[in-house]
N, C-alpha and C positions, 0 to 999 in steps of 0.2 A: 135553648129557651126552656124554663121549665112551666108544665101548664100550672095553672093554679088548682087545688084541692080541697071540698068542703068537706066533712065529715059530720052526720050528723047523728044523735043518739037518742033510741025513743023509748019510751017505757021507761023512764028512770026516774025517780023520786029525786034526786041529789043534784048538784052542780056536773058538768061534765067538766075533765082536768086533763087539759091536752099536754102532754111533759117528752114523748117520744116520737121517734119516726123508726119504721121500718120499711126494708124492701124499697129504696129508692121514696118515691113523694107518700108512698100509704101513711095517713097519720093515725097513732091509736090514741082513742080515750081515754080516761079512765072509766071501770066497770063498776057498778054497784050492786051490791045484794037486795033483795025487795027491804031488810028495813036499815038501810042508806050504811053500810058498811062498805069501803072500798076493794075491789077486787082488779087494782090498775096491772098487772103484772101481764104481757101479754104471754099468749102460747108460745110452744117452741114452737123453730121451723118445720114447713114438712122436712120427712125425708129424717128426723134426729135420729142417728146411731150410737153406738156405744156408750159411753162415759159412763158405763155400770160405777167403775172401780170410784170416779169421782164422786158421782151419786151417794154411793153407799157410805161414803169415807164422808161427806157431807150431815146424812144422817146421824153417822154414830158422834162424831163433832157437836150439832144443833141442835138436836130435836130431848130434847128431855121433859118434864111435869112441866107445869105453870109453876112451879115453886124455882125452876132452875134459874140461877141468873141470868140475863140478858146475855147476848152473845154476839162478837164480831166479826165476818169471815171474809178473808181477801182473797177473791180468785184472781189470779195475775196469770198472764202470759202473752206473746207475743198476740199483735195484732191482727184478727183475720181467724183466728185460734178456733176462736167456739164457745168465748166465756160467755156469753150472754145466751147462747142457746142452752148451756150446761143450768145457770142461774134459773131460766125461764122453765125450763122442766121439772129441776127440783120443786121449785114454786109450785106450781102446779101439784106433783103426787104430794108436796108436804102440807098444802092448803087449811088440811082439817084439823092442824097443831097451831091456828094461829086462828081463832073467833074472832079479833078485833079487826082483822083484813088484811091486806096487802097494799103499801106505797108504793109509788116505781116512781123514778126519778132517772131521765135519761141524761143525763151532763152532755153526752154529743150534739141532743138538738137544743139547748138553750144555749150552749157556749158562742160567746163573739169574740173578734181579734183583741174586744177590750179586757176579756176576763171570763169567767165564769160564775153566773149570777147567784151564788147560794142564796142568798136571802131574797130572790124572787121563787125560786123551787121550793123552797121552806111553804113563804106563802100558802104558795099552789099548794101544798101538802094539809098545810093547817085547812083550805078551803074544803080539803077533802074529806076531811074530820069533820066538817060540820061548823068550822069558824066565819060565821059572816064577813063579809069584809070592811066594815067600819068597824067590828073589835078587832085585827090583824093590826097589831103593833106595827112601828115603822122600826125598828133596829133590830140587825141580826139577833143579838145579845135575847133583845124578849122574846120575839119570834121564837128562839130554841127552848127559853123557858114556860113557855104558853106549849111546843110541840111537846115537851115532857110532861106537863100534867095532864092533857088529852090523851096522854098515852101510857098512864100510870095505871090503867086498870085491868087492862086484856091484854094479854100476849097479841104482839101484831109483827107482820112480816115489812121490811124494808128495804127493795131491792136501789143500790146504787149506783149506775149502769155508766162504765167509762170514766170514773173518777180519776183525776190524775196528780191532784195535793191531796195531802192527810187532815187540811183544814177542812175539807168539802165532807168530812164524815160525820165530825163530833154533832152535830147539831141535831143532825138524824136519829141520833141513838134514844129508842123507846126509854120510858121509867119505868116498863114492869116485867117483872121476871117472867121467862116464858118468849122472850120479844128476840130477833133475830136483825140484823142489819147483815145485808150479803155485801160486798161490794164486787166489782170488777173494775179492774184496771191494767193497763201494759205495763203499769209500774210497779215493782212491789210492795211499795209505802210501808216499806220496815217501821218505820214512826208509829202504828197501830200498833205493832205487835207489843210497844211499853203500855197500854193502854189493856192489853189481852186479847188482842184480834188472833184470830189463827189463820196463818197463811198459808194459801195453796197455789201452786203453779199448773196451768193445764197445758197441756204435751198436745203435739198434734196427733191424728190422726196413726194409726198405724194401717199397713197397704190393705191389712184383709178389714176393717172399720172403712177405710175410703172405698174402694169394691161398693161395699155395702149401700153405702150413701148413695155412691154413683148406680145402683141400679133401682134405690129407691125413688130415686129424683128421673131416672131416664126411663124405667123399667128394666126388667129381668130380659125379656126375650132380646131386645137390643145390646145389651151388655154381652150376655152368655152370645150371641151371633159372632161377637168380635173378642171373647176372651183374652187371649192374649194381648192383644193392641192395648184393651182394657184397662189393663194391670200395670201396662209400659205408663198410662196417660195417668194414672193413677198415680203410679210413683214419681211422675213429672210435677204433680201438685204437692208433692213433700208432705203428704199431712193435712193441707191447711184446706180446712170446710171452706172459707171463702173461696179460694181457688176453686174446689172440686162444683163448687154451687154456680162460680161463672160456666166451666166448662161443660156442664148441663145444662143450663138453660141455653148456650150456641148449640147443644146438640137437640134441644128440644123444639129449639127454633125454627133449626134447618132439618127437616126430614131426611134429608138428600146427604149430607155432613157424614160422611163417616168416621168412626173413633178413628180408625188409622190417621186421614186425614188429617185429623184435626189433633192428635200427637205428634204429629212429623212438624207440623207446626209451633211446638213446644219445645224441641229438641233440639235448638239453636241458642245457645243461651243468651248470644244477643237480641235477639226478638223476643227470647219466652214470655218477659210481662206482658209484652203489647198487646201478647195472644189472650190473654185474659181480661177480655174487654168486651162487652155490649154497647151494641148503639153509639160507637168510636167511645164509649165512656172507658178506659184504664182504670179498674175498678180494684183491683188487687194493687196496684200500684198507687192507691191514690189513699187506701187503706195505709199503708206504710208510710204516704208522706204525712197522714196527722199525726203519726209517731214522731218523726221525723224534725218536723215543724216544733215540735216542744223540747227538740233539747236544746241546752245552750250550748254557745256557738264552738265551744272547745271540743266539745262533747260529739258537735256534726261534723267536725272539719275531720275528728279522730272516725267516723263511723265512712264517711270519703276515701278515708285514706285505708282501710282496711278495706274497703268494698274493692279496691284496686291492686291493692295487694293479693300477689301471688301465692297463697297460703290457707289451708283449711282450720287447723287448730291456731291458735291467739291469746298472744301469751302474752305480760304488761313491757318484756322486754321489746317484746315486735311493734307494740304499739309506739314505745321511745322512739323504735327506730324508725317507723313510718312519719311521725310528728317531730321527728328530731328533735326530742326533750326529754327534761329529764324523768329517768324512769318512774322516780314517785307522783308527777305531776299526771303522764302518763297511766298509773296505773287507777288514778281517782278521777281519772276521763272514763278509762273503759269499768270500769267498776260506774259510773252514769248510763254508759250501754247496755250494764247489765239491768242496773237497775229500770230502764226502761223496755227491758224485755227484744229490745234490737240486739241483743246477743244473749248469747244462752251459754252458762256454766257445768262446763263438764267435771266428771268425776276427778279427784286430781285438784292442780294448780291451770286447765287450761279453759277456752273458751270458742265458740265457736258460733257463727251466720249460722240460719235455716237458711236453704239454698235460696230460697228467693228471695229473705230479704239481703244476703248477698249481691243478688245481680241489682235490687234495689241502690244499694248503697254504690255499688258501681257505677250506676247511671246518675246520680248525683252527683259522681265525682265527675262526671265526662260532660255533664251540662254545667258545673258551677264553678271546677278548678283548671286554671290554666295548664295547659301543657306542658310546659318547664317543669313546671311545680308537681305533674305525677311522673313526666321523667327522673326528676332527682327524687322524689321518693323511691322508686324502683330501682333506683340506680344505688342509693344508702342497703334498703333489703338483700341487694346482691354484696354488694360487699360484708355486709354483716356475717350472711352465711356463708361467703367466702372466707374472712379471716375464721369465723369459730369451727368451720366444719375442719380446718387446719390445722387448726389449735387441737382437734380432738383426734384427727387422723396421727397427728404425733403422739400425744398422750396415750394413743392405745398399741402404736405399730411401730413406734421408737424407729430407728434406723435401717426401716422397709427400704427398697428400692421405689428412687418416685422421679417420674419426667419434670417434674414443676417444682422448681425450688421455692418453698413456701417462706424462705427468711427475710425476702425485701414486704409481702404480703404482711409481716406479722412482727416486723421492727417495731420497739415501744406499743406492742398491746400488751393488754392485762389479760393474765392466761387463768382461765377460771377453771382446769384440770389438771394442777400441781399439787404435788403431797400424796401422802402413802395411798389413797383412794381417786389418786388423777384419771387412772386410766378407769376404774369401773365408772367414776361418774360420765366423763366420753363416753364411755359406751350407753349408756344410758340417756343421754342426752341425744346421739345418735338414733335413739331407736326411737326416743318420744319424738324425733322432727323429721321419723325417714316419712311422712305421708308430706311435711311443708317442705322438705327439700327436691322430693321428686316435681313437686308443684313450681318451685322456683325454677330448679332445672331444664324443667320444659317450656317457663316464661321468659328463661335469658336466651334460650334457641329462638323459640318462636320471634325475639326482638334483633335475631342478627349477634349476639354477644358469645361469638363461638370461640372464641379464647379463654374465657373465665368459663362457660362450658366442660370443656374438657378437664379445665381444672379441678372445678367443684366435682364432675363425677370423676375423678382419679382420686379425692379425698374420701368421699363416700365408699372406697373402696373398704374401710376402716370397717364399717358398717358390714358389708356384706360376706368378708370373711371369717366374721366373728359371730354371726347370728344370720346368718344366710338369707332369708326371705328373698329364694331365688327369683322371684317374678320382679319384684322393685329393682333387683340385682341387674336383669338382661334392661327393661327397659331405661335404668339407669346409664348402664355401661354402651347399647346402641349408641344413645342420644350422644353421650360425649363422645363418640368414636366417630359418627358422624360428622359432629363439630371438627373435631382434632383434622379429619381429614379436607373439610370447607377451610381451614386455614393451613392445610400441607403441613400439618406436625406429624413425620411419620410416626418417630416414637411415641408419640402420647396414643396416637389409635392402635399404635402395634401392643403397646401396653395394654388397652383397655380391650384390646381383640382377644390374647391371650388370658389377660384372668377371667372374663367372663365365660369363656373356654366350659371353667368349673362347673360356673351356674347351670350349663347345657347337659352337661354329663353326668350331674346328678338330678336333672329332668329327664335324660333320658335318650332327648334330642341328639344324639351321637352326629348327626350330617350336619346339626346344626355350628355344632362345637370344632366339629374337623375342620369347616371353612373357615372359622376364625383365627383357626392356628394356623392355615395354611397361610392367612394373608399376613397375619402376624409372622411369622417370619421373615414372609418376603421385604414388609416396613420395616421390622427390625435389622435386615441385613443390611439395609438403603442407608437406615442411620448411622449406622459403623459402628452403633455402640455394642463393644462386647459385653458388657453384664446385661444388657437389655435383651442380647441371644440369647445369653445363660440364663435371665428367666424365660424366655420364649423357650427354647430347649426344657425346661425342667417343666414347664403344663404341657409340652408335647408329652414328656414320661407318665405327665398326672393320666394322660388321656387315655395312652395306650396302655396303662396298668386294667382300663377300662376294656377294652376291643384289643391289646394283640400285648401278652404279659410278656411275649418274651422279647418284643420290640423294645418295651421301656426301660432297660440298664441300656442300652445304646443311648437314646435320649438323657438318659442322668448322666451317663459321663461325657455327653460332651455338653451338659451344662457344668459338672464340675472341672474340665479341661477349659472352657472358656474362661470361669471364675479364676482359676488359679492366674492364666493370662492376665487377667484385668487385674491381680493383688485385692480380688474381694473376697476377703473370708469368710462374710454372712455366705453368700451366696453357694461358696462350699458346701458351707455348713449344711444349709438347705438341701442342697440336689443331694449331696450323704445320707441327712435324713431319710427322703423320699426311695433314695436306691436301698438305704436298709428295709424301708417298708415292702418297697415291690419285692425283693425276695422272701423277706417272711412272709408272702402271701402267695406267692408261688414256688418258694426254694427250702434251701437247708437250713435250720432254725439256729444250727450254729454260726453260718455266715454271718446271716442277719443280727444276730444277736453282736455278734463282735462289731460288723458296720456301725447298725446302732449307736451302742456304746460311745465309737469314736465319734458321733455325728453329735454324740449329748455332750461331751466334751468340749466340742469347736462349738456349739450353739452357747453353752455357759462361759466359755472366753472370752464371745462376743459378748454377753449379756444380756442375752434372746432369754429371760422367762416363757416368754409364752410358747415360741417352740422347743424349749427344753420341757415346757409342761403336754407340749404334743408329743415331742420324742418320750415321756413319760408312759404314757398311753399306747404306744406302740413297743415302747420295753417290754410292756407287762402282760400284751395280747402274745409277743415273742415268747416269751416266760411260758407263756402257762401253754401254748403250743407245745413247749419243746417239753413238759409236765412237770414244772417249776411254779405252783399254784404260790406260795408261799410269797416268792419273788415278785409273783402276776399283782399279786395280791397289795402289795407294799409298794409298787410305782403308781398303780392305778389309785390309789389311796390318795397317794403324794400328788396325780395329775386333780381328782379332784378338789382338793383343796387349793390350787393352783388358780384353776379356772372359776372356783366357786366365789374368790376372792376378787377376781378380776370381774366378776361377772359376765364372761363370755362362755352364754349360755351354752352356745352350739357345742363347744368342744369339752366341759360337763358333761351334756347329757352323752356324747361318747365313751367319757371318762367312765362313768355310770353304766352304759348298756354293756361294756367290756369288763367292767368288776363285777355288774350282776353275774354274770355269765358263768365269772370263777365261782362267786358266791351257793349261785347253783347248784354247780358239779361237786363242790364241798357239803353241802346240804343244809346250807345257813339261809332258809328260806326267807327269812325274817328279812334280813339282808337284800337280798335281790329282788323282793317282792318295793320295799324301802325306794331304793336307786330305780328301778323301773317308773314306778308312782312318780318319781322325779324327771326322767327321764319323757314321760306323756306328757308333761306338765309344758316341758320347754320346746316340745316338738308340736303341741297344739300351738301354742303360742307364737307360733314361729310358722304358723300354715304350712308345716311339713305334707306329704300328701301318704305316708307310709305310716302312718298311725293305728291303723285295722292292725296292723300283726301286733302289735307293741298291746293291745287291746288285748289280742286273744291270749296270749301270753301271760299274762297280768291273772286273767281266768283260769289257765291253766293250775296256776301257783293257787288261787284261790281254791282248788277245787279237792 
């Protein structure tokens, strides 16, 4: 029940102009100056931090002579954001650019289920001018032409608080230069901007701005007691001032509440809304649903079906496939998301939830859509990523060894990685969906679907040997290995035991990578399959070129002794390669160089590019060993362009550290200095962890 609230104002010359609410039932007046000029705009909240950059960017935008024109500004962003406390501040220091006063118009608290009243806030506006109300016209139409000549004389301020059509503006707009209309909205009412509005979007919160808030609203000593908790609870509110402002005033409530508490509480993301609530009131959550509430109904069913979907970036493809429609009908749903600030546009073609109004949008789907209906949508998402990640595991690794025959998965689809640049777009596409596919990955385990499991991470394998991001790599290849072995597919975990092998051993993890091999063998013997030995066998050799060099020619040839058994000449091909590499890194550079050679020959038979552009790179590191610069020089060349073409960054930036090198020793600084700079580039990118030396290096040459 809510009590009732009088408010009443003294010492005022003027009409009082009730038009807003804040803080729950507080109602604010309008304010007057002693000789009857309006000062309706209330203060910011306590506790206001940051939004300098806003702020200032607002000034240089507005504020100009009384001669400047009149001026429109849309502050838009998600709901809960902070635009009305950013608005109320400005107002405030910019006060003394505007003699004729300030309007405020709150659309949240005049609006009903039937509409939203402009021409009763008009009124109210014209009343506040000083318009009796037997002259207040009875039609919108005069009302706005009666609000432009009262307001043709003095610049005056118009704040428009929660607008959500472009019709709720024009009327408002002063007739004299010098005059400002602000508006705020979760929409961005592009439509203004033909008019000359300038639009601004405000961003949440960043952790050290939230900190801030939260010790101004709790105090300093409570905060600094619990530091770290602090920062955890902080970055649980993502940003959003309404969030951080529930969870201080629970803390300010309860004496007794400790931060910790009271973020372990947050940390579940099925409860986190609930946890931001006063007095059982769901206040962050109820924030979202007036958002919510005003899109139309294609627009919510699509903002449903995303909230449950398995996926952090959103893309208009993903949207088709959660709506199962088509893409352009699709892509002018979530282009409405954007435009109501329920989703936010990332740098790029993608898009993305703020965390909470994700779990928002999830809980929407679990109170309004049946269950069938979010199983077959999550059931469409998996196969989506199932066939494409398929489509792009071929496009980049051509005639790899794979447990899962992808040809019944990918009969009659349309393959969108064909033609002279098939394989770099695959990789490319791979890398923009390795954060939405580890997310699927771990939604079809968590659902029991541990056959297309293993599958999908045995595709994503495409991904991880080509641009490594070993962290996504291991918990990628666990997960499916875990799967493969919940449904008794030795081979597929014995596979995924073994490549991921790599990932370990270029972390470091040496005990971590031996156990995998060791179990991968044992599945791979179970399965009978010989070439599935001969690659178990040949990341035995990768491993032990690591811990014991002169163990790995035993492991390469009885991976190429099994190959020949099975009539597989890729896989020859490979364990050759790899046994030329282990001796030029431990042997006679003439061996190696001759192995080599043959290994480049049977990988071009096959029509292995990619590893004839690896055997490239290891020719040329052989070469310039054996002081053959020239030679070094002219493979490493040929592997760059190889890989630069393909876009497989990882084995580039190799290409690159090994020609710097010759580059070097020849004294073509230019050169090496060139491929290094390139070389940091795809190893930052790629959260390599070995980047400091690559740094000092770099300075060395500078210096």
């Amino acid at each position: 029940m809510q009590s009732s609230v009088q408010n009443t104002v003294h010492n005022s010359s003027g009409p009082a102009l009730q038009i807003g609410t804040i803080a729950g039932d507080v109602v604010v007046h309008g304010r007057f100056t002693p000789d009857g000029l309006p000062q309706q705009v209330p203060p910011a909240p306590r506790g206001f931090v940051d939004r300098e950059s806003m702020l200032s960017c607002l000034d240089s935008t507005l504020l100009g002579s009384s001669a400047t024109p009149r001026q429109i500004a849309v502050i838009s962003g998600l709901a809960g954001v902070g635009k009305s406390a950013v608005v109320r501040q400005w107002a405030n220091r910019a006060a003394d650019h505007f003699p004729g006063g300030q309007l405020y118009v709150d659309y949240a608290a005049i609006r009903t289920v039937s509409g939203t009243p402009v021409n009763d806030a008009l009124a109210e506006c014209l009343s506040a001018l000083g318009v009796q109300q037997e002259h207040i016209p009875a039609t919108l139409s005069a009302r706005a032409n009666l609000f432009r000549t009262r307001t043709a004389g003095t610049p005056i301020l118009v704040v428009l608080d929660d607008v959500t059509e472009p019709a709720q503006v024009p009327p408002f707009v002063p007739n004299s230069n010098g005059s400002v209309v602000l508006v705020t909205s979760t929409d961005r009412l592009a439509e203004l901007a033909l008019d000359g509005a300038h639009l601004f979007t405000l961003e949440p919160l960043d952790d050290a701005s939230g900190l801030s808030l939260l010790r101004e609203l709790c105090g300093p000593a409570r905060v600094l007691a619990e530091a770290q908790t602090a920062a955890k609870l902080v970055a649980l509110c993502a940003g959003l001032p309404v969030a951080l402002r529930v969870v201080a005033a629970r803390l300010m409530s309860r004496p007794q509440l400790s931060i910790a508490r009271l973020a372990d509480e947050l940390v579940d993301e099925r409860t986190r809304l609930a946890a931001f609530s006063l007095r059982g009131e769901p206040l962050v959550s109820a924030v979202f649903d007036n958002a919510y509430r005003n899109l139309p109904p294609g627009a919510a069913e699509l903002y449903r079906r995303l909230g449950m979907a398995p996926v952090r970036t959103i893309h208009a493809e993903i949207a088709a496939v959660v709506l199962d429609r088509p893409r352009p009908e699709a892509a002018r749903l979530l282009e409405s998301l954007v435009d109501a600030s329920l989703v936010e546009e990332l740098p790029g073609n993608g898009f993305a939830f703020h965390d909470l109004v994700r779990l928002h949008a999830r809980h929407r789907a679990e109170v309004e859509d049946p269950a069938a209906e979010q199983e077959s949508a999550l059931e469409r998402i998996r196969d989506h990523y199932l066939r494409k990640t398929a489509l792009a595991d071929r496009a980049v690794m051509g005639r790899r060894m794979r447990i899962a025959d992808p040809a019944p998965l990918l009969a009659g689809q349309p393959d969108p990685f064909t033609g002279e640049h098939g394989r770099a777009a695959a990789l490319d596409w791979l890398s923009e969906e390795r954060g939405n596919l580890l997310e699927v990955l771990t939604a079809m385990a968590g659902r029991g679907w541990d056959d297309a499991v293993w599958r999908l991470s045995e595709a994503m394998l495409a991904l991880y040997l080509n641009r490594r991001f070993l962290d996504d790599w291991i918990e990628a290849a666990e997960v499916g290995a875990d799967s493969a072995a919940r449904v008794g597919n030795a081979a597929a975990e014995a596979r995924l035991r073994s490549v991921v092998s790599r990932a370990y051993t270029e972390l470091g993890e040496l005990d971590r990578a031996r156990e995998n091999l060791d179990r991968a063998l044992v599945l791979a013997e179970q399965s009978g399959d010989p070439v599935l030995i001969a690659s178990v066998w040949e990341f035995i050799g990768r491993f032990r070129d690591r811990v014991d060099p002169g163990g790995s020619r035993e492991a390469y040839q009885q991976a190429i002794e099994r190959n020949i058994e099975a009539g597989e000449e890729r896989g020859v091909a490979l364990a050759t390669y790899f046994l030329g590499c282990a001796i030029s890194s431990h042997g006679d550079q003439r061996e190696a160089l001759e192995i080599l050679q043959r290994a480049q020959r049977l990988l071009l038979a096959v029509n292995d590019e990619r590893m004839a552009g690896r055997g490239s790179i290891s020719l040329g590191v052989a070469h310039f060993r054996h002081g053959d610069a020239e030679a070094a020089r002219r493979e490493l060349e040929r592997a760059v362009r190889v890989f630069t073409k393909s876009k497989a960054s990882y084995y580039e930036a190799e290409a690159r550290e090994a020609l710097a090198t010759v580059a070097e020793h020849e004294g073509d600084l230019d050169s090496a200095r060139e491929n290094l700079v390139r070389v940091l580039d795809i190893r930052r990118a790629s959260g390599a962890p070995d980047v400091e030396g690559l740094v000092a290096h770099l300075q060395r040459l500078d210096a």
